[in-house]
N, C-alpha and C positions, 0 to 999 in steps of 0.2 A: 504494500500500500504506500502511496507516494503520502507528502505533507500536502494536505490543503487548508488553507487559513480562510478563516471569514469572521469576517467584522463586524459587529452588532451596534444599530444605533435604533435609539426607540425612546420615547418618554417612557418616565414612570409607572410601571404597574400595563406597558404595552405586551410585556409577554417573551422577555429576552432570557430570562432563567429559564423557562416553561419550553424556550426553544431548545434553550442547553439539555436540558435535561430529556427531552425528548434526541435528542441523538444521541446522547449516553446510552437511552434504552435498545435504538434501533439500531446503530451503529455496528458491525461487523468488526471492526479495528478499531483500535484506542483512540479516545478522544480526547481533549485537554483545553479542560473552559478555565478561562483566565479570565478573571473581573478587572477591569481599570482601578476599580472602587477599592478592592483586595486589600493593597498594602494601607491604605488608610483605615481600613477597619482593624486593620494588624495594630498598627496603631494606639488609633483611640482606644481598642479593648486592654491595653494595658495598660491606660490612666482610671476607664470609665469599665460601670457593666454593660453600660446599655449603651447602642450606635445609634446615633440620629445623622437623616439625609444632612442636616443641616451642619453638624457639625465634621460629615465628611465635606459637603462642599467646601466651609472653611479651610481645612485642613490644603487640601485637594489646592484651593487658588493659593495658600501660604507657603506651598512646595515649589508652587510654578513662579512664584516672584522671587523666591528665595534662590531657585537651584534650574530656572527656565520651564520653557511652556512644555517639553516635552518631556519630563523629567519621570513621567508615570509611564509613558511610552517605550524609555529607556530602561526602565525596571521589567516591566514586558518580554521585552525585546530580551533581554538576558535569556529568560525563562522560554520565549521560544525556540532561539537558536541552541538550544542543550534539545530539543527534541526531534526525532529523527524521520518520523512518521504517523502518519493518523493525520485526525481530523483535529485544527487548533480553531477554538471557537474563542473568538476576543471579544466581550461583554461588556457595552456600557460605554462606547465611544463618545465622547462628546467635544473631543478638539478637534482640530484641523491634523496636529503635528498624529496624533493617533492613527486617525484616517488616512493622512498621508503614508504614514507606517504599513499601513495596510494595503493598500495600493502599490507600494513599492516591494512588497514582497509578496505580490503577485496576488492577491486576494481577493476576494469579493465582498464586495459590503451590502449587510441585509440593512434594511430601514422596517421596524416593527411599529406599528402605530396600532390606535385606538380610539371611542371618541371619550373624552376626559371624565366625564362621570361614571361609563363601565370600569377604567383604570383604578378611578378612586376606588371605587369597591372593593376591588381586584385586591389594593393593597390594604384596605380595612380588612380584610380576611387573610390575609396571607401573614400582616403582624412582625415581620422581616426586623425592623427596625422601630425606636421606640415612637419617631411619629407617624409611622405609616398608618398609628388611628387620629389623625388629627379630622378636623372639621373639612370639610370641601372647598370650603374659602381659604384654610391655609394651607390645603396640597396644590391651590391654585397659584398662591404665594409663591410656594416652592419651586413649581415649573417656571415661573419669573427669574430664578437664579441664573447667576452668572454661567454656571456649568449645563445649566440646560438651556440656553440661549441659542446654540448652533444646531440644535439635534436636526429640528425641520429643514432647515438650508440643508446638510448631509444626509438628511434622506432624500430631497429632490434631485442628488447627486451620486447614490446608492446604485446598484447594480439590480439589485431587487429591493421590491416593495412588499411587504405583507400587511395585508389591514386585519387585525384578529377581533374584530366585533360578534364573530357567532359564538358557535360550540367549542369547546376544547377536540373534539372527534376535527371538527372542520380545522382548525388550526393544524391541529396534524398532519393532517392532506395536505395542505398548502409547502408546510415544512419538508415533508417525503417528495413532494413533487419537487420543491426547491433544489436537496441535495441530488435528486438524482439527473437534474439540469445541471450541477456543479461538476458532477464523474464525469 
């Protein structure tokens, strides 16, 4: 099995783990999902218990001023070129220098979306992080951040589109039908 990379950009609660995790299931050959988010949760979980979107964002923009904008991409990047085959699913794209990454290493980029009140749901149930139950006016907030400011511009620039508004059965299909346009 050769390496193929694909790059994940999506709002909140669009269905980008739910992708991962479904090629873990169906996947023949090793897979290897890397979150952008990752090492900031690494992170915070060793000052705090609990991870909020907000205080990875923080963290996230106080790395890229400190040590540059691609600085999560570069941490990445370590972790892909140690792998030698399979499928590398990269999770949560939201810069430019990311997506670039991904492009230049031959990849394809999905763009997952939703429409914003099935996502908020999505993530009041799933409970991920500690404000993923926040109110709908403040996960509205949230997608205002700075780190989710580019997602739509890079999905209109994505390779493929998936809109996940139906069933989890329907998302699947779409997902199977994706990888087997990637072989």
């Amino acid at each position: 099995m050769k390496k193929i990379i694909i790059g994940l950009t999506g709002e909140m609660g669009a269905g980008k783990d739910t992708f991962c995790n479904h090629i873990v299931k169906v996947s023949q050959g090793p897979v290897f999902c890397l979150k952008f988010s990752q090492p900031l949760s690494e992170v915070l979980k060793i000052f705090f218990d609990e991870v909020t979107r907000n205080d990875q964002q923080w963290l996230g923009i106080v790395l890229r001023e400190r040590f540059g904008e691609d600085i999560l991409a570069k941490a990445l990047l370590k972790k892909i070129n140690s792998i030698d085959k399979g499928i590398i699913l990269l999770n949560g794209i939201r810069y430019w220098q990311e997506y670039n990454m991904v492009k230049d290493l031959g990849g394809a980029m999905i763009y997952i979306t939703a429409d914003s009140k099935l996502r908020w749901q999505r993530l009041q149930n799933r409970g991920e992080k500690k404000d993923d139950s926040a109110p709908y006016e403040k996960f509205l907030e949230l997608e205002k951040a700075a780190t989710e400011s580019l997602i739509q511009e890079m999905g209109k620039k994505a390779d493929y589109k998936i809109e996940n508004n139906n069933s989890l059965e329907e998302f699947h299909k779409k997902i199977d039908n994706l990888i087997k346009d990637l072989n």
